[in-house]
C-alpha positions in Angstrom: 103.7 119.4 102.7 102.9 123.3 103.1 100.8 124.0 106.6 97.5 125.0 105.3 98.4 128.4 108.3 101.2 129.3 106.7 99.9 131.6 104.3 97.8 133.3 107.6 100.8 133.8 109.2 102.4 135.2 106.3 99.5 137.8 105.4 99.3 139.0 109.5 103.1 139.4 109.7 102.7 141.7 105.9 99.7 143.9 107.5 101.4 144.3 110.8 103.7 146.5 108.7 101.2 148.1 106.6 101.3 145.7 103.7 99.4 144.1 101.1 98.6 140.5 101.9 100.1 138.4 99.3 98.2 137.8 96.3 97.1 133.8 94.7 99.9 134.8 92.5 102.7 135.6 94.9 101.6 132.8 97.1 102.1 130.3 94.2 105.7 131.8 93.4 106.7 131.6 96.4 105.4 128.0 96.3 107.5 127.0 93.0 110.3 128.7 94.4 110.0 126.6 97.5 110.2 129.4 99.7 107.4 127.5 101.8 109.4 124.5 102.9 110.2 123.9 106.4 109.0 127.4 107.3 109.2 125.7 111.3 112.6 125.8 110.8 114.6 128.8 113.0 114.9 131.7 110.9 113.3 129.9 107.5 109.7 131.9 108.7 111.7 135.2 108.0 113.1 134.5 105.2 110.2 133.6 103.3 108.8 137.5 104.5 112.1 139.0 103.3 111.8 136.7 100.0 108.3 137.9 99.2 108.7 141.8 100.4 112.1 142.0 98.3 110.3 140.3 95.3 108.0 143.1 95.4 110.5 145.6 95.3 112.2 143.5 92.2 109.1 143.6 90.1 107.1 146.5 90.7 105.4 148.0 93.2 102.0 149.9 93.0 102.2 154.2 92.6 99.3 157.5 92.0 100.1 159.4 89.3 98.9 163.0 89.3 97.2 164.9 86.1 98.6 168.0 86.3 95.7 170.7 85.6 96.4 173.3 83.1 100.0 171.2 81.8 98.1 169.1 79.9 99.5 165.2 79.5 100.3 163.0 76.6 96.7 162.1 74.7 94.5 165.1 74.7 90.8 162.3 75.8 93.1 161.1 78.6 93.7 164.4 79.9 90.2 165.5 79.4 88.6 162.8 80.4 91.0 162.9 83.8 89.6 166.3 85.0 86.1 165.6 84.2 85.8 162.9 86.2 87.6 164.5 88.8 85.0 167.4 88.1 82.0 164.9 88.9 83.8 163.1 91.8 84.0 166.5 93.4 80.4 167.3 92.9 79.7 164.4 94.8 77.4 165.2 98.2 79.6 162.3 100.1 82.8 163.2 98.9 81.8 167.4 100.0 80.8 166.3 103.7 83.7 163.9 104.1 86.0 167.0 103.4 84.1 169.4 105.7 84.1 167.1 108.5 87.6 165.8 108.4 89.5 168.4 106.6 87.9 171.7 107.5 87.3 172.0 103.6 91.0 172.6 103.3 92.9 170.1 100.4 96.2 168.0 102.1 99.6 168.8 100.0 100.5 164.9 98.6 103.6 165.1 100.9 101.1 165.3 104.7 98.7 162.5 103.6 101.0 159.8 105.0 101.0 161.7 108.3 97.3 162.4 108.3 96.9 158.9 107.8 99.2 157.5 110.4 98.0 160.4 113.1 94.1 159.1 112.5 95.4 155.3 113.0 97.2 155.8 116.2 94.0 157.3 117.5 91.9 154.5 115.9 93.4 151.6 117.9 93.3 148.5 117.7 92.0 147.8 113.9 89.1 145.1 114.2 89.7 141.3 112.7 87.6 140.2 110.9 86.6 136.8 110.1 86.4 135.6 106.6 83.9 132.9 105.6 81.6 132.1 108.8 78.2 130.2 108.5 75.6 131.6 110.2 74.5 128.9 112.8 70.7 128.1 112.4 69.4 129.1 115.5 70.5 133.0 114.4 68.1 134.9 112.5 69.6 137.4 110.4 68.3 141.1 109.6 69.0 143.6 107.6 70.2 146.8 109.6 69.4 149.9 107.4 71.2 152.4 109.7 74.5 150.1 109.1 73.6 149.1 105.9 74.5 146.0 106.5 73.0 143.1 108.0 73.1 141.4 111.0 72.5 138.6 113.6 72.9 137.0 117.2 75.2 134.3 117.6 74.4 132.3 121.1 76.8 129.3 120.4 80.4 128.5 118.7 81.0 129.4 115.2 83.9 128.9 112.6 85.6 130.9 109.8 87.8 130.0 107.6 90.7 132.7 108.5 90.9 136.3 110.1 91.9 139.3 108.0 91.9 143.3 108.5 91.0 145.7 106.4 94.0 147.7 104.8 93.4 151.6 103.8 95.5 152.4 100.5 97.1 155.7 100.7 100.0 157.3 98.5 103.0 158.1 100.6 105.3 161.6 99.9 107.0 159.4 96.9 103.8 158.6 95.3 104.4 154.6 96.5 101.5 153.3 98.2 101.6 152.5 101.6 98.5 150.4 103.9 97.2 150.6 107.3 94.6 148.9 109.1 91.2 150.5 110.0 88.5 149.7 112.5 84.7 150.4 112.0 83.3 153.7 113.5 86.6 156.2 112.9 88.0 158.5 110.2 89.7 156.4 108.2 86.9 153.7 108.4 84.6 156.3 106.5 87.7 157.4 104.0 88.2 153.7 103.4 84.3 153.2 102.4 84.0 156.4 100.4 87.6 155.7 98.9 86.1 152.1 97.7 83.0 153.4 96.2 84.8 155.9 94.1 87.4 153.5 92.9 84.5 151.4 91.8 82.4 154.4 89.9 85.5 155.9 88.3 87.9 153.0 87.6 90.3 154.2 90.0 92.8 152.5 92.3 91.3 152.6 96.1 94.7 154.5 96.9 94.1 157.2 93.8 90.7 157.7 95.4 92.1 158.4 98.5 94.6 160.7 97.3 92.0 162.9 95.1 89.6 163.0 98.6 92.6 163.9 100.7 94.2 166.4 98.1 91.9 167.2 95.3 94.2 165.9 92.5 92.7 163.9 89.6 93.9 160.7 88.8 94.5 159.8 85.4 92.0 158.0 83.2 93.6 155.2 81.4 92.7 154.1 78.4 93.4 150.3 78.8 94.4 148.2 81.9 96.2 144.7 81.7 96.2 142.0 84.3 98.2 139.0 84.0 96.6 135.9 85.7 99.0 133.2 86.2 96.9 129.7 86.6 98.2 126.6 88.4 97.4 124.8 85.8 99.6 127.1 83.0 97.6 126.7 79.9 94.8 128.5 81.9 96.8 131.3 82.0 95.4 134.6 80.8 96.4 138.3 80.0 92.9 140.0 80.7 92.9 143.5 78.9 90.6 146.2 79.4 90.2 148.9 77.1 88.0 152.2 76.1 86.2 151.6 73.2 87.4 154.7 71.8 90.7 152.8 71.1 91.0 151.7 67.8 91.8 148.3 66.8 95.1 148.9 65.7 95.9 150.7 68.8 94.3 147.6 70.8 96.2 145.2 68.3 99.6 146.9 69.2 99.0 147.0 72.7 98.4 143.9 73.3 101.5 142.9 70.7 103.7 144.4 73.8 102.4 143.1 76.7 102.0 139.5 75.4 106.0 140.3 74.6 106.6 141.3 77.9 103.7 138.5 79.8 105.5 135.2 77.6 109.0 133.4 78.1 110.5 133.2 75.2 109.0 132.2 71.5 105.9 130.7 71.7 105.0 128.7 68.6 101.2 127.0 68.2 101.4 123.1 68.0 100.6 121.8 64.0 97.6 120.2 63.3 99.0 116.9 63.6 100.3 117.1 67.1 96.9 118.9 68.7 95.3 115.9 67.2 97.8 114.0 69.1 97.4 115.4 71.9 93.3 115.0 71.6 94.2 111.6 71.0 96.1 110.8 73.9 93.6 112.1 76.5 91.3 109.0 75.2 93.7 106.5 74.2 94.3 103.1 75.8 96.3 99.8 76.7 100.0 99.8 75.7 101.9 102.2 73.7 102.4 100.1 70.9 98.3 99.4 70.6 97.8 103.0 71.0 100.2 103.9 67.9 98.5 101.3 66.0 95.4 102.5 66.8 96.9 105.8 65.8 97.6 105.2 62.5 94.7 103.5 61.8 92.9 107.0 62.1 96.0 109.1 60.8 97.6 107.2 58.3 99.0 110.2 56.6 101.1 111.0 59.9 101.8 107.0 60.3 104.1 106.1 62.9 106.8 103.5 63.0 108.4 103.3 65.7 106.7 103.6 69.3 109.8 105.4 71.1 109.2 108.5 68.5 105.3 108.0 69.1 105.5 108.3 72.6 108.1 110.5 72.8 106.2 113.1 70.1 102.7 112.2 72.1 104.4 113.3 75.5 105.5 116.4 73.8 102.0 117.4 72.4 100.6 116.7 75.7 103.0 118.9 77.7 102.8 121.5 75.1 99.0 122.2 75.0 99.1 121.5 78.7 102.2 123.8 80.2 102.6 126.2 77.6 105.3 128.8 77.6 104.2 130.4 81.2 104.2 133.8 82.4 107.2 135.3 83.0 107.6 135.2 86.7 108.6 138.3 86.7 104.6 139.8 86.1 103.0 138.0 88.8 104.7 141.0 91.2 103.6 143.6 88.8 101.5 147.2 89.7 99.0 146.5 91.9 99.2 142.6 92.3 100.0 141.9 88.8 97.3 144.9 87.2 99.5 147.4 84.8 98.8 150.3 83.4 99.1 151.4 79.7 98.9 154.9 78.3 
């Protein structure tokens, strides 16, 4: 059985070094690969960090990419596109007093913003907790505080949450990797962190591209389609969830998604025949013992009679297994860019 803390422990020991907290995905890898057993064991804590953190490394890890102005980049909308957004995130009043009060309205070469960063978090210390699903008891009246923007209320007696978390600021590092440090209400890279989250969110970039085109002025690029790949628990609920401008034709969209469903599936996948998803349909509903089910069976089917109950159940196990666990996810995409999100040009 997994201790319902481990995960806590695993998510504070990644932010303490600047990390990402593991994703549903990760933590469900690391679950099949039974990297969670025993973790009371001496030393089996740190393995399962080194497993996950080398994992990452292994299967991707999230970057900013810089449009180049005046070079031009492969697609001529993309490119466009890029510097006009960049052109009407730069017009905006909150990004203009963000870099007059914090930069002196002087850009940051991509190479210093990792030092500006750290600098403004050693001076912000220590980053706040916060706790993650707490009911209001009923004695507090709540309020809505417009100077804060948020609301809020007195607690006079005991409350519970469901876990503590920080709040990580994505920032690109001199190699374009992304690196994460925790913030705390009130300082400089609280009000980056809120202004970096609102432009991700108006101009479909990544919270640590926003940051980067505050801090330096560089445009991130606008892509043309996004993939994510959501791996279920239950595999046949897996999905590859595609986004894409509707300036894309369907050809374009059809070949896309003809490579990342090549690179998302293990092996061949091949769609069950119409007598076996009728088997399977028939199984979930079916019955008493095998050999009255395959009667039953054939009574309704008698052009796929069967004679022999070993090769009913055997082929009814089979249907089952194969509408049910599917041809997974390559494990492999669950650690892609940006917790399983790629980008496609």
């Amino acid at each position: 059985m997994i201790n319902p803390n481990l995960r806590q422990r695993l998510d504070a020991a990644l932010q303490r070094e600047g990390r990402a907290s593991v994703s549903g995905e990760e933590w469900q890898y690391a679950v099949d690969q039974r990297w969670t057993e025993d973790p009371d064991e001496p030393g089996n804590f740190d393995e399962l960090f080194t497993n996950v953190v080398d994992a990452r490394k292994t299967f991707g890890q999230e970057k900013v990419e810089i449009v180049q102005r005046g070079r031009g980049v492969p697609g001529a909308r993309k490119y466009a596109l890029s510097l006009l957004l960049a052109e009407q995130a730069d017009a905006r009043p909150d990004v203009a007093e963000f870099r007059c009060k914090h930069l002196a309205g002087r850009f940051l070469e991509i190479g210093a913003v990792q030092g500006w960063v750290l600098q403004k978090a050693a001076n912000e210390i220590p980053a706040t907790r916060w706790a993650v699903d707490v009911p209001i008891p009923d004695s507090s009246t709540c309020q809505w505080n417009a100077d804060l923007g948020k609301y809020t209320a007195r607690v006079h007696e005991e409350i519970q949450f469901g876990s503590l978390e920080f709040k990580n600021l994505r920032y690109p590092k001199p190699d374009c990797h992304v690196g994460g440090v925790r913030v705390r209400p009130g300082g400089t890279l609280w009000s980056l962190y809120g202004l970096a989250a609102a432009l991700a969110h108006d101009f479909g970039w990544s919270e640590a591209e926003a940051v980067m085109f505050i801090l330096t002025g560089d445009a991130p690029p606008s892509e043309p389609a996004k993939c994510s790949f959501f791996r279920s628990r239950i595999p046949c609920l897996s999905r590859i969830i595609l986004t894409v401008d509707p300036a894309l034709s369907p050809r374009q969209v059809q070949s896309l998604y003809r490579t990342i469903r090549a690179e998302a599936l293990r092996g061949r996948y091949r769609n069950l025949t119409q007598k076996h998803a009728l088997l399977a349909a028939f199984t979930a509903s079916a019955r008493g013992k095998l050999s009255e089910q395959m009667r039953e069976w054939n009574a309704q089917y008698p052009r796929w009679k069967y004679k022999a109950v070993t090769i009913f159940g055997r082929d009814s196990k089979a249907a089952r297994d194969r509408l049910l666990m599917p041809v997974n996810f390559k494990l492999e995409s669950v650690f892609g860019v940006d917790n399983a999100q790629k980008k496609t040009r």
